[in-house]
N, CA, C and O atoms as CSV, one atom per row, in Angstrom:
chain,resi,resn,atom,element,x,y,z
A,1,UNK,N,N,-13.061,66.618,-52.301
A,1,UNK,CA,C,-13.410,65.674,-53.334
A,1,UNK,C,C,-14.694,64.948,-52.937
A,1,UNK,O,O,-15.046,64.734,-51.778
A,2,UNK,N,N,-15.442,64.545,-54.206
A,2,UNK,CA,C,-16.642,64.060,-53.670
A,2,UNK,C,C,-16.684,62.368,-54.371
A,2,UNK,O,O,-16.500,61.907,-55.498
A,3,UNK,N,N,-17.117,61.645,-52.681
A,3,UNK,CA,C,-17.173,60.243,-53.467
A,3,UNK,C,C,-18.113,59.634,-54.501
A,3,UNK,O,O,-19.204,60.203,-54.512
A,4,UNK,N,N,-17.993,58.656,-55.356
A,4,UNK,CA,C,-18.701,58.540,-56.883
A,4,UNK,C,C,-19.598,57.303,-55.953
A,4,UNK,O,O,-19.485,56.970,-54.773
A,5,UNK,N,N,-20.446,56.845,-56.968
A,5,UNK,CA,C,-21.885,56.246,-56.190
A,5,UNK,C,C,-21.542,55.160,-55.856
A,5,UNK,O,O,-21.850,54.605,-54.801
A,6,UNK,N,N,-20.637,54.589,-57.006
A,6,UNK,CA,C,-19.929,53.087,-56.720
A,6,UNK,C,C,-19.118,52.570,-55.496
A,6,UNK,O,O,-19.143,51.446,-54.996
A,7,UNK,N,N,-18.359,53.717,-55.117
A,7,UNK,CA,C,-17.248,53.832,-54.151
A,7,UNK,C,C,-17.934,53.575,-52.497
A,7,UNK,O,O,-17.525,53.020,-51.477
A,8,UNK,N,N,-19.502,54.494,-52.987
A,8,UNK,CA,C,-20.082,54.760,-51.511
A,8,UNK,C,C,-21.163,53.832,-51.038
A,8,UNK,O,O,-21.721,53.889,-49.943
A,9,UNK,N,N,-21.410,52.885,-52.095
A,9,UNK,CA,C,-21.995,51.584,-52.243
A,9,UNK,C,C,-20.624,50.305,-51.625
A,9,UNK,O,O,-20.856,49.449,-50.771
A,10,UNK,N,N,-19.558,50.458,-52.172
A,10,UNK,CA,C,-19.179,49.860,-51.443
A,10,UNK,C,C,-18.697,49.328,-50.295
A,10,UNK,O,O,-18.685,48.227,-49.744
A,11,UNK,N,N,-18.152,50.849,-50.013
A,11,UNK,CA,C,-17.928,50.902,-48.589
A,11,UNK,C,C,-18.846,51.302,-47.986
A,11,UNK,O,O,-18.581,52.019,-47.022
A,12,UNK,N,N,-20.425,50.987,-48.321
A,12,UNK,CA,C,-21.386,51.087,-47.388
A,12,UNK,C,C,-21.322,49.740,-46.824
A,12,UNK,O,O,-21.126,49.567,-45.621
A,13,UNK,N,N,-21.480,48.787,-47.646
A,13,UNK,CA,C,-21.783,47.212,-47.886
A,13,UNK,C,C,-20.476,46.489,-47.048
A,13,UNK,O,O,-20.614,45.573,-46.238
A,14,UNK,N,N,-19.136,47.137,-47.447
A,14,UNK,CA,C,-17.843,46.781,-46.236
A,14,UNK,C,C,-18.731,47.100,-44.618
A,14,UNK,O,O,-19.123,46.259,-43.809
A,15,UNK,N,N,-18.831,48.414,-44.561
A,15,UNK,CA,C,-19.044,48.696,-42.971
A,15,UNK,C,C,-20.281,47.820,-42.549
A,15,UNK,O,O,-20.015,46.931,-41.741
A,16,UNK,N,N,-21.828,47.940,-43.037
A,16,UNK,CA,C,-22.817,47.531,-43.237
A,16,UNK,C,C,-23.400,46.032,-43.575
A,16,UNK,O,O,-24.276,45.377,-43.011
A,17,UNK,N,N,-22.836,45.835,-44.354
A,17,UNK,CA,C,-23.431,44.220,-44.460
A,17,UNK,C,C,-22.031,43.328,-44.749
A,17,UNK,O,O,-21.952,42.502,-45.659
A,18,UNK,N,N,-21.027,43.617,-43.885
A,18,UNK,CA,C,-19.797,42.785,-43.576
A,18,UNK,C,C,-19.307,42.014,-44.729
A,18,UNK,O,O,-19.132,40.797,-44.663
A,19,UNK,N,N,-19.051,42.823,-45.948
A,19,UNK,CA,C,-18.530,42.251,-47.408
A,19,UNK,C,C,-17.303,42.930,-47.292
A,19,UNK,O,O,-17.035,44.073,-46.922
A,20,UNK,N,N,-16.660,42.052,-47.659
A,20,UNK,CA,C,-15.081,42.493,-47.887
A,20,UNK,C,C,-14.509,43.425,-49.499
A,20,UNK,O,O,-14.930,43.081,-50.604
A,21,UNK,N,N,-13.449,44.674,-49.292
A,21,UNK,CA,C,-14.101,45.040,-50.086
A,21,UNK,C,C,-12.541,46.028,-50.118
A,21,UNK,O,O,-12.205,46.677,-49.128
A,22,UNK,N,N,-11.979,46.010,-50.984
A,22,UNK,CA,C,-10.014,46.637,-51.004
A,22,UNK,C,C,-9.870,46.312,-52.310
A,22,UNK,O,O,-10.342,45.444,-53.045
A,23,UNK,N,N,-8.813,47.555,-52.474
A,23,UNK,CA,C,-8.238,48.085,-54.141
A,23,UNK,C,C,-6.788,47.931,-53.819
A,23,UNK,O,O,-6.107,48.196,-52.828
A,24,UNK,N,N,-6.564,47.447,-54.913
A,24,UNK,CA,C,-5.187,47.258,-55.269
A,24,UNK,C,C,-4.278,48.034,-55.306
A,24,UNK,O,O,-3.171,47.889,-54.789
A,25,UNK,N,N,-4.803,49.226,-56.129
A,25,UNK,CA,C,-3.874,50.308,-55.891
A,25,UNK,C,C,-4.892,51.762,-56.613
A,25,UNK,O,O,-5.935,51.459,-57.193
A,26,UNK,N,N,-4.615,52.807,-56.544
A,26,UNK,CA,C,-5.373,53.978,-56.710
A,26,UNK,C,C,-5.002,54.964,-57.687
A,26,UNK,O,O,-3.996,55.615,-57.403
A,27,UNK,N,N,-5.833,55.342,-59.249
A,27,UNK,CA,C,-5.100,55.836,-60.136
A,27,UNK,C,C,-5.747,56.812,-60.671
A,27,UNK,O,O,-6.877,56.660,-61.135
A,28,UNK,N,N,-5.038,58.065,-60.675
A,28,UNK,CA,C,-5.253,59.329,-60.958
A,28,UNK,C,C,-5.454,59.864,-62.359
A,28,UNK,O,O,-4.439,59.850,-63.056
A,29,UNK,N,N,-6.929,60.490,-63.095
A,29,UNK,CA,C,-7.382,60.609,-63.826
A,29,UNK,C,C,-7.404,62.027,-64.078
A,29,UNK,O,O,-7.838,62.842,-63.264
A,30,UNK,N,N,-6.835,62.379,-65.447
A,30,UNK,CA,C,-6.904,63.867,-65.427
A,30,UNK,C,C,-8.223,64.533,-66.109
A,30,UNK,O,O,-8.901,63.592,-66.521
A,31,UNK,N,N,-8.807,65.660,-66.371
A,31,UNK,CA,C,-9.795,66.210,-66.729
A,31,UNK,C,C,-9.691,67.908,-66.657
A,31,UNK,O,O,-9.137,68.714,-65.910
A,32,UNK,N,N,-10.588,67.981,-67.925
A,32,UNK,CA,C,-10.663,69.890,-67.966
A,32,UNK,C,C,-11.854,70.167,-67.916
A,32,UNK,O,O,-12.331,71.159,-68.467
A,33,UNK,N,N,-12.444,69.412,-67.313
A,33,UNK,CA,C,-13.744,70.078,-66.534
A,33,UNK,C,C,-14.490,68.962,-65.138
A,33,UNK,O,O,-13.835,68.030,-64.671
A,34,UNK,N,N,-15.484,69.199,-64.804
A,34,UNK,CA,C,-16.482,68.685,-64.075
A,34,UNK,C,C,-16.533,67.046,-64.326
A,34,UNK,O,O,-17.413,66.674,-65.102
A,35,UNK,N,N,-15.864,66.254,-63.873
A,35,UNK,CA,C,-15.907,64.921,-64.188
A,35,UNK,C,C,-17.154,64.355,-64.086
A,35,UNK,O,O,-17.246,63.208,-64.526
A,36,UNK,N,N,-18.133,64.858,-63.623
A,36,UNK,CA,C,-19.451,64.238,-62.762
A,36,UNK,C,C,-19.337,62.961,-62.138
A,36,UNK,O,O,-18.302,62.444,-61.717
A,37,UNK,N,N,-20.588,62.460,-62.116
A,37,UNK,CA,C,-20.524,61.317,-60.768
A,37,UNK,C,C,-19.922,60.062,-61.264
A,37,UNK,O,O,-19.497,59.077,-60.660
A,38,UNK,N,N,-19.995,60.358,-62.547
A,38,UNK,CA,C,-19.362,58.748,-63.036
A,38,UNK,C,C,-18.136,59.239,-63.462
A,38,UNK,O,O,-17.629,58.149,-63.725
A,39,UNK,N,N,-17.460,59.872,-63.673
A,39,UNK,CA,C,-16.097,60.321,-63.525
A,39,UNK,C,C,-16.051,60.375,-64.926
A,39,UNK,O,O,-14.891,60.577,-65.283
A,40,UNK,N,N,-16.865,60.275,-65.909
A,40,UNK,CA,C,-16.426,60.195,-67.188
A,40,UNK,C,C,-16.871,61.089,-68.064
A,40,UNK,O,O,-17.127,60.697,-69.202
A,41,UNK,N,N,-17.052,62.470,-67.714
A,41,UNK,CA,C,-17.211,63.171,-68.718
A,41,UNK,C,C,-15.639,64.436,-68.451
A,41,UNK,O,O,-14.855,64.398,-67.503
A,42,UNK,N,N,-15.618,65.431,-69.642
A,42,UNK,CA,C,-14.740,66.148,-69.490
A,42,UNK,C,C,-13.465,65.564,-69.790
A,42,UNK,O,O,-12.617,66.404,-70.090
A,43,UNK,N,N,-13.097,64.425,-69.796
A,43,UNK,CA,C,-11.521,63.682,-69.497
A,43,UNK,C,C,-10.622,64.327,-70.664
A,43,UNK,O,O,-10.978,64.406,-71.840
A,44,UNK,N,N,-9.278,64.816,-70.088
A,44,UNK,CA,C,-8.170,65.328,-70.854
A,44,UNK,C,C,-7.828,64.711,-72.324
A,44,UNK,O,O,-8.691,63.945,-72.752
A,45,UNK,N,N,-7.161,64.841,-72.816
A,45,UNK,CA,C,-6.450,63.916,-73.902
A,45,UNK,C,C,-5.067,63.295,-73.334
A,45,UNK,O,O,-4.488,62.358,-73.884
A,46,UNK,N,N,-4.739,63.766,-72.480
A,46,UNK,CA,C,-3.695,62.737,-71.983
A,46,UNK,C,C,-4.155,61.811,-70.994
A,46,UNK,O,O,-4.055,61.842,-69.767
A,47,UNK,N,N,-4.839,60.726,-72.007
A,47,UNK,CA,C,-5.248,59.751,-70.748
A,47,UNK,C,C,-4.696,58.603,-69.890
A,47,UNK,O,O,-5.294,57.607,-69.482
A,48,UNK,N,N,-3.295,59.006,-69.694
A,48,UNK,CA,C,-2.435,58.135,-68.754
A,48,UNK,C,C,-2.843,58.625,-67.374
A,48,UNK,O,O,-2.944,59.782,-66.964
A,49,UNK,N,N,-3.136,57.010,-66.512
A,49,UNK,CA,C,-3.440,57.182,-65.359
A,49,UNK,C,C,-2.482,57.193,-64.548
A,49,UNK,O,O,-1.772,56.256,-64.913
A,50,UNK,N,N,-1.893,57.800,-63.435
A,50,UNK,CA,C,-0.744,57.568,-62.727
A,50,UNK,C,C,-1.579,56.993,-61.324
A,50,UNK,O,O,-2.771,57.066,-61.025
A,51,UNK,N,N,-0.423,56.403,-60.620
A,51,UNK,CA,C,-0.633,55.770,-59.496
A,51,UNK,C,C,-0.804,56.431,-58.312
A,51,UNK,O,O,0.355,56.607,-57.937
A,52,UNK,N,N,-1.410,56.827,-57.627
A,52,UNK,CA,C,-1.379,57.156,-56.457
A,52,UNK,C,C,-1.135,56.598,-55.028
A,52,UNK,O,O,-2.051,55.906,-54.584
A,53,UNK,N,N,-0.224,56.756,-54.362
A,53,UNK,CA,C,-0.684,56.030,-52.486
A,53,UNK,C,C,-0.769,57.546,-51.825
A,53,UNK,O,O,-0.446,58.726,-51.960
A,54,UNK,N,N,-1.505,56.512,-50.949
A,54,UNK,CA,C,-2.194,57.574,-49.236
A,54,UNK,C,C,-1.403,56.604,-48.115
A,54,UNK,O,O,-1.111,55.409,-48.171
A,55,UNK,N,N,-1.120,57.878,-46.802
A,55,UNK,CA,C,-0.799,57.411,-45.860
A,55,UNK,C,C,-2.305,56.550,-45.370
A,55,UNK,O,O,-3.222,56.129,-46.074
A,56,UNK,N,N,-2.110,56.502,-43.903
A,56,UNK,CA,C,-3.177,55.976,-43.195
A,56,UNK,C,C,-3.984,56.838,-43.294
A,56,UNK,O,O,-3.633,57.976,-43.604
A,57,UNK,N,N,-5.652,56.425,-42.986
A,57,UNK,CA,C,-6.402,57.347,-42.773
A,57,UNK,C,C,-6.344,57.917,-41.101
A,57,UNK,O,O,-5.940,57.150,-40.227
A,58,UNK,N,N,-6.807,59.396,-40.749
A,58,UNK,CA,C,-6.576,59.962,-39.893
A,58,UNK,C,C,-7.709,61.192,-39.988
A,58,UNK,O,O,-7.564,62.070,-40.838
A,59,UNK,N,N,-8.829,61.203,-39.081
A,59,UNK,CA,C,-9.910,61.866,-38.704
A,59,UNK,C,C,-10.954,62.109,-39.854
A,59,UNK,O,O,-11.577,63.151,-40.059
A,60,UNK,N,N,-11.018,60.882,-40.593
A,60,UNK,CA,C,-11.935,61.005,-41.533
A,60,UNK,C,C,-11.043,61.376,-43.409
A,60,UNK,O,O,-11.365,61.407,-44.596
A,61,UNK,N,N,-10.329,61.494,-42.894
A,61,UNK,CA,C,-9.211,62.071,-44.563
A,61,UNK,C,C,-8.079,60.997,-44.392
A,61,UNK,O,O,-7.817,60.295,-43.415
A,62,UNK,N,N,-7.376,61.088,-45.848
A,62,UNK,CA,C,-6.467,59.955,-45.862
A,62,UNK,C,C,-5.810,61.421,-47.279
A,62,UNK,O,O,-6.499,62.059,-48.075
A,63,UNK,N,N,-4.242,61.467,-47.040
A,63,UNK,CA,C,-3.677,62.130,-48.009
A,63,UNK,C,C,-2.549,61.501,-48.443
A,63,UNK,O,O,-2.023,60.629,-47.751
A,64,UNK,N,N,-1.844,62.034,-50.148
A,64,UNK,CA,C,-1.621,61.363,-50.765
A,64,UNK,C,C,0.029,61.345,-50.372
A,64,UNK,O,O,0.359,62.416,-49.864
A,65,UNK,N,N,0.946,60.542,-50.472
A,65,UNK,CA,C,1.861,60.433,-49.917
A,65,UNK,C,C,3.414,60.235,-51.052
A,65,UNK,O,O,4.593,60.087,-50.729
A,66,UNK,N,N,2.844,60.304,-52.262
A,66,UNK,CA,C,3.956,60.084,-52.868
A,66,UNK,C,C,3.739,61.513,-54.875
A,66,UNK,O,O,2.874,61.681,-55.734
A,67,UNK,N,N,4.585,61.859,-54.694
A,67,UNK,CA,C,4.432,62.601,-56.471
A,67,UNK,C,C,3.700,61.954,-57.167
A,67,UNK,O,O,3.987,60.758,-57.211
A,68,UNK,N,N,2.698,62.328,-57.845
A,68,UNK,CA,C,2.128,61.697,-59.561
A,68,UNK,C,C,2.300,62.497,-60.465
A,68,UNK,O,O,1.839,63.637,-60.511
A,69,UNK,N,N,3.229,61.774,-61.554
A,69,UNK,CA,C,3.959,62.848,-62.323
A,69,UNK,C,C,3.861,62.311,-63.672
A,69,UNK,O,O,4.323,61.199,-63.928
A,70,UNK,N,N,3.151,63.206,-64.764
A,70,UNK,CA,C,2.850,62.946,-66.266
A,70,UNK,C,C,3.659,63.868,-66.686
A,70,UNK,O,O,3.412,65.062,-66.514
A,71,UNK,N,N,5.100,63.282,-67.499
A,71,UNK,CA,C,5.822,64.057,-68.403
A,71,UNK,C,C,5.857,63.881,-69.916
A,71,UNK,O,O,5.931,62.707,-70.275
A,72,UNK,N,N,5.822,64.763,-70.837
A,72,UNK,CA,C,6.053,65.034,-71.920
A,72,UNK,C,C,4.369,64.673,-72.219
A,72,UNK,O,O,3.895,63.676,-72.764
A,73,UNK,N,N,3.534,66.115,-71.533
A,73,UNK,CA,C,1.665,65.650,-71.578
A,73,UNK,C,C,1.783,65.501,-73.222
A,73,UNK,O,O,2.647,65.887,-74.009
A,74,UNK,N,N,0.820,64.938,-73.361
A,74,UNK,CA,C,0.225,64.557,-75.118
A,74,UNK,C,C,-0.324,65.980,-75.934
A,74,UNK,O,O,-0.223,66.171,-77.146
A,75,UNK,N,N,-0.913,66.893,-74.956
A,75,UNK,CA,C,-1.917,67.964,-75.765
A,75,UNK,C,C,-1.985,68.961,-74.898
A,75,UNK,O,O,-2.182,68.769,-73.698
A,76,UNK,N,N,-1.757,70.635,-75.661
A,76,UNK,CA,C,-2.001,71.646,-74.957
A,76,UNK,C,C,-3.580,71.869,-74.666
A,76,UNK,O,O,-4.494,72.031,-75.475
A,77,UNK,N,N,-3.608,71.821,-73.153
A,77,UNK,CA,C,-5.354,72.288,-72.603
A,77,UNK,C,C,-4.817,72.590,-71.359
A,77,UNK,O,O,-3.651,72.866,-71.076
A,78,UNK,N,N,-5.929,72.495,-70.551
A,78,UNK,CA,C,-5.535,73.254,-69.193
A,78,UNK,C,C,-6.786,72.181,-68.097
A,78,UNK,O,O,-8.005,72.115,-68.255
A,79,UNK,N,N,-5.817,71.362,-66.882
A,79,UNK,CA,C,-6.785,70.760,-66.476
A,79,UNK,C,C,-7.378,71.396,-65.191
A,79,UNK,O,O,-6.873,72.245,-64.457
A,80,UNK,N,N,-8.566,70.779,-65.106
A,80,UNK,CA,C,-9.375,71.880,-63.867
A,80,UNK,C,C,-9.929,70.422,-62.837
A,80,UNK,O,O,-10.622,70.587,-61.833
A,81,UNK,N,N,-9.664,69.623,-63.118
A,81,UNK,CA,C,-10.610,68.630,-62.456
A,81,UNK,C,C,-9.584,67.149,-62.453
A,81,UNK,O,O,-8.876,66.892,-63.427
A,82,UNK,N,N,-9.623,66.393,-61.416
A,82,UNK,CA,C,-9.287,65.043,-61.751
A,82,UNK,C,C,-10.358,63.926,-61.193
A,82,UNK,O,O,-11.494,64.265,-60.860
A,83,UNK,N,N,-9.884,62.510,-61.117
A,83,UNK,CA,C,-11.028,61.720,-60.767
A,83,UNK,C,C,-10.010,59.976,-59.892
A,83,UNK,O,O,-8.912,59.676,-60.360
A,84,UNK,N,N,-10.384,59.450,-59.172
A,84,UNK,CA,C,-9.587,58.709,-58.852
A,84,UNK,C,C,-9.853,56.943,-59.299
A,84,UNK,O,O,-10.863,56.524,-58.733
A,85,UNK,N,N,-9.334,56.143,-59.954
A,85,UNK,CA,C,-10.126,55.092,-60.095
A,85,UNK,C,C,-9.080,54.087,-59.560
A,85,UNK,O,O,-8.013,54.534,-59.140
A,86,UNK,N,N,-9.355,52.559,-59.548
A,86,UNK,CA,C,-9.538,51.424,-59.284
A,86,UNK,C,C,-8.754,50.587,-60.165
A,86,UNK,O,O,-8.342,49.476,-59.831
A,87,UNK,N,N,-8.516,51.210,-61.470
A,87,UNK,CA,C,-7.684,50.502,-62.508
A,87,UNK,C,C,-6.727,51.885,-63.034
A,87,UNK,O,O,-6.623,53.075,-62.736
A,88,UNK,N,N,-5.993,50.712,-64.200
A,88,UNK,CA,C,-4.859,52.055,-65.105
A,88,UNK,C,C,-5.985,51.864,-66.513
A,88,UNK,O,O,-5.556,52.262,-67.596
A,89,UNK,N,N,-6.729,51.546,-66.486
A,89,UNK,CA,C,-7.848,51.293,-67.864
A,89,UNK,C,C,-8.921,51.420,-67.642
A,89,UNK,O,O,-8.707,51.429,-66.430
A,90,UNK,N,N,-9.981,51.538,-67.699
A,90,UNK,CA,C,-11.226,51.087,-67.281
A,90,UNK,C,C,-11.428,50.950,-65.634
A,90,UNK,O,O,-10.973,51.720,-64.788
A,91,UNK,N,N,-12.028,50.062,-65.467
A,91,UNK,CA,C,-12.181,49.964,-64.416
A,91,UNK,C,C,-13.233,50.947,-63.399
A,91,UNK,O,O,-14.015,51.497,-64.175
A,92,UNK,N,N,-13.481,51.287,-62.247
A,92,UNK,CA,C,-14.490,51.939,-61.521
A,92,UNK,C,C,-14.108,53.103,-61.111
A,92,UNK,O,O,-12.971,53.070,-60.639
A,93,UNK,N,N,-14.808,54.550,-61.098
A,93,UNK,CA,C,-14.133,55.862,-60.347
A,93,UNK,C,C,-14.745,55.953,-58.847
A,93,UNK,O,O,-15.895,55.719,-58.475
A,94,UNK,N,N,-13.594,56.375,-58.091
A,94,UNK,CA,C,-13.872,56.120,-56.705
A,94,UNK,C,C,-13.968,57.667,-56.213
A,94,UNK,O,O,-14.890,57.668,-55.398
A,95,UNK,N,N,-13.614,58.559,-56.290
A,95,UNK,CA,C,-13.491,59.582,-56.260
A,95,UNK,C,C,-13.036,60.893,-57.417
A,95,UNK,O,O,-12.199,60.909,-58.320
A,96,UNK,N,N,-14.114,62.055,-56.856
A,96,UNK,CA,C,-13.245,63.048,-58.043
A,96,UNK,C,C,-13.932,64.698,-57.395
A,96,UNK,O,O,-14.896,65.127,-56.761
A,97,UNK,N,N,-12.504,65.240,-58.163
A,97,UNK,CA,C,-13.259,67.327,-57.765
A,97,UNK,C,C,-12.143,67.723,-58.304
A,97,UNK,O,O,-11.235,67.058,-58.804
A,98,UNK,N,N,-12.307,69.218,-58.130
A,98,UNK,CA,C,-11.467,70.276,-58.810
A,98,UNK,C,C,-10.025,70.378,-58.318
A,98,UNK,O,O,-9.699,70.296,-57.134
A,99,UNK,N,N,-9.127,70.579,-59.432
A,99,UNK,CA,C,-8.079,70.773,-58.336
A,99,UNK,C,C,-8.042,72.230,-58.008
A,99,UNK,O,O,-8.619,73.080,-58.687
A,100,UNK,N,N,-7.110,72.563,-56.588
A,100,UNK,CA,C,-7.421,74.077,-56.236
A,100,UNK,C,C,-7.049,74.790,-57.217
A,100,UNK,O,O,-7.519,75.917,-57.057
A,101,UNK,N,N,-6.334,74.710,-58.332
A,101,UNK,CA,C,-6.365,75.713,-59.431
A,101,UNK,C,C,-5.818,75.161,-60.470
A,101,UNK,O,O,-4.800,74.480,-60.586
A,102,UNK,N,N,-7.031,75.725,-61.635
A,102,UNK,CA,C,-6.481,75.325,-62.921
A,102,UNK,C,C,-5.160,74.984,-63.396
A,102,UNK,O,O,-4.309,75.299,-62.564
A,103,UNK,N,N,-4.632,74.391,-64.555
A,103,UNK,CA,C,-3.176,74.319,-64.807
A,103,UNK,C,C,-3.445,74.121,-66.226
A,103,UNK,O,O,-3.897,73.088,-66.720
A,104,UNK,N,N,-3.135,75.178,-66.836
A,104,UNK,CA,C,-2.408,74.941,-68.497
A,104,UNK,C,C,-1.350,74.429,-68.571
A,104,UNK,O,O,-0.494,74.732,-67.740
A,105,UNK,N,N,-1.112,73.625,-69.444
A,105,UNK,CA,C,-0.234,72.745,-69.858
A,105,UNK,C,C,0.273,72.760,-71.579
A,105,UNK,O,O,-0.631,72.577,-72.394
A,106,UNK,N,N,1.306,72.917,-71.967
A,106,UNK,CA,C,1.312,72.081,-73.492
A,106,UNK,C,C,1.896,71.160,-73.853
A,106,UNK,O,O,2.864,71.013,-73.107
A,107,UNK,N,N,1.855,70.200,-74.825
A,107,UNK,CA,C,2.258,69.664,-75.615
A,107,UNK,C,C,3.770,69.121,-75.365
A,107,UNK,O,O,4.662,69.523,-76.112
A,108,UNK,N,N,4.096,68.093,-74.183
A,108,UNK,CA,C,5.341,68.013,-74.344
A,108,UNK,C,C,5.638,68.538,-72.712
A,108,UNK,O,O,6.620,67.964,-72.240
A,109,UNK,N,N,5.018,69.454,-71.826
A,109,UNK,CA,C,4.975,69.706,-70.781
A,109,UNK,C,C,5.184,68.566,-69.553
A,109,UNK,O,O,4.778,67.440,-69.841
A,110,UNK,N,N,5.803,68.753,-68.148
A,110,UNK,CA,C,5.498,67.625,-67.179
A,110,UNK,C,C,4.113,68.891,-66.177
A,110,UNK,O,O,4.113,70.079,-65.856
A,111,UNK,N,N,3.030,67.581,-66.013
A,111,UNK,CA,C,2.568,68.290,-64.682
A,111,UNK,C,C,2.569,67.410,-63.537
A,111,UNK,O,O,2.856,66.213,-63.536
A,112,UNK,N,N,2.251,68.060,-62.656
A,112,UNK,CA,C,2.504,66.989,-61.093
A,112,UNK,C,C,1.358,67.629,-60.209
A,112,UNK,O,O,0.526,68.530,-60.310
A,113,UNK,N,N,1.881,66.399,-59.018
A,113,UNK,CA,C,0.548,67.256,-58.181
A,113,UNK,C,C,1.606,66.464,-57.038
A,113,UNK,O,O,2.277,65.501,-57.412
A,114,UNK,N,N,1.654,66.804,-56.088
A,114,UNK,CA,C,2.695,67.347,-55.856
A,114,UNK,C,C,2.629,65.769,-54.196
A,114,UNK,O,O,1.609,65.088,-54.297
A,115,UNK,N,N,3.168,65.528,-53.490
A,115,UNK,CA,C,3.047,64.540,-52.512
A,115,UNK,C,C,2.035,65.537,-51.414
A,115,UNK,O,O,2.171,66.759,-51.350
A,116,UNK,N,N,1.195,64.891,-50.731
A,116,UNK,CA,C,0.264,65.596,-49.808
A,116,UNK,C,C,-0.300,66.868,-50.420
A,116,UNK,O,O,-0.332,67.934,-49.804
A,117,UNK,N,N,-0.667,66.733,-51.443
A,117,UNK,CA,C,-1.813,68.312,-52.313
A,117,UNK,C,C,-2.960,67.635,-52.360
A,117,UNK,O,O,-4.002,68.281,-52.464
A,118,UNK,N,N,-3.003,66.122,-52.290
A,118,UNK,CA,C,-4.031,65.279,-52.475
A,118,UNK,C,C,-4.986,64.643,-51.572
A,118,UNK,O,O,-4.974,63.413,-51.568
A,119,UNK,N,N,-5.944,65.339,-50.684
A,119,UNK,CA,C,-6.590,64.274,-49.526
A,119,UNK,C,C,-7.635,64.240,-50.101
A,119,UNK,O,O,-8.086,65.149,-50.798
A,120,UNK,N,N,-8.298,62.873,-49.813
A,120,UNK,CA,C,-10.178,62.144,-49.676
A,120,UNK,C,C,-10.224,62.284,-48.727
A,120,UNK,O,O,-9.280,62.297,-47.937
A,121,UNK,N,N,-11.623,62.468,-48.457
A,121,UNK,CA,C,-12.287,62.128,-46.901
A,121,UNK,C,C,-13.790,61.507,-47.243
A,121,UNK,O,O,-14.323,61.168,-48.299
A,122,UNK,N,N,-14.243,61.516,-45.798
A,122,UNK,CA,C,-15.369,60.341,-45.744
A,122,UNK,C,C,-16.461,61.650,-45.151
A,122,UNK,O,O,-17.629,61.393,-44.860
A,123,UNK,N,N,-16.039,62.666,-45.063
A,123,UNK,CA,C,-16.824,63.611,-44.251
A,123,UNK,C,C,-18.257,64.649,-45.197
A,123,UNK,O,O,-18.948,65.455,-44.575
């Protein structure tokens, strides 16, 4: 996954110019294509964000530690991409990339991603 400009601004400015700088909690954005750097293009029609946690970080990666699970999706498509943000609305994208393989879905479907399918890194 690759970090978004905002994310790497901030935690430049945490390490770097000693600003304090922590999220509340971390929420998973779905997409059927290439989110780009601002995380906002491509986005699914099921735009419920689910929550994510990570264990500790450990050699530069931090992975995800619990199920994120969207049941009864809104619309048959197939997602290829997600994005990670900062809020369940709005709010800032901190991360985003492909997942390792597409997933069609329809209408009424649950998808998941599964506990530890999910690591960031800083590398």
């Amino acid at each position: 996954m690759s970090v978004s400009n905002y994310a790497e601004n901030k935690l430049l400015d945490a390490v770097c110019a000693n600003t304090s700088y922590s999220v509340a909690a971390v929420y998973i954005k779905l997409h059927i294509g290439d989110p780009g750097e601002a995380c906002t293009s491509n986005a699914a029609a099921e735009t419920t964000r689910k929550v994510v946690t990570f264990g500790a970080a450990a050699s530069g990666t931090s992975t995800s530690n619990a199920d994120a699970t969207w049941t009864n999706v809104s619309t048959g498509e197939t997602y290829s991409h997600i994005s990670l943000w900062d809020a369940a609305t709005a709010g800032n994208a901190l991360w985003y990339g492909a997942l390792t393989a597409s997933k069609t879905v329809n209408a009424g479907d649950t998808f998941q991603i599964s506990s530890t399918a999910l690591t960031v890194s800083l590398d």
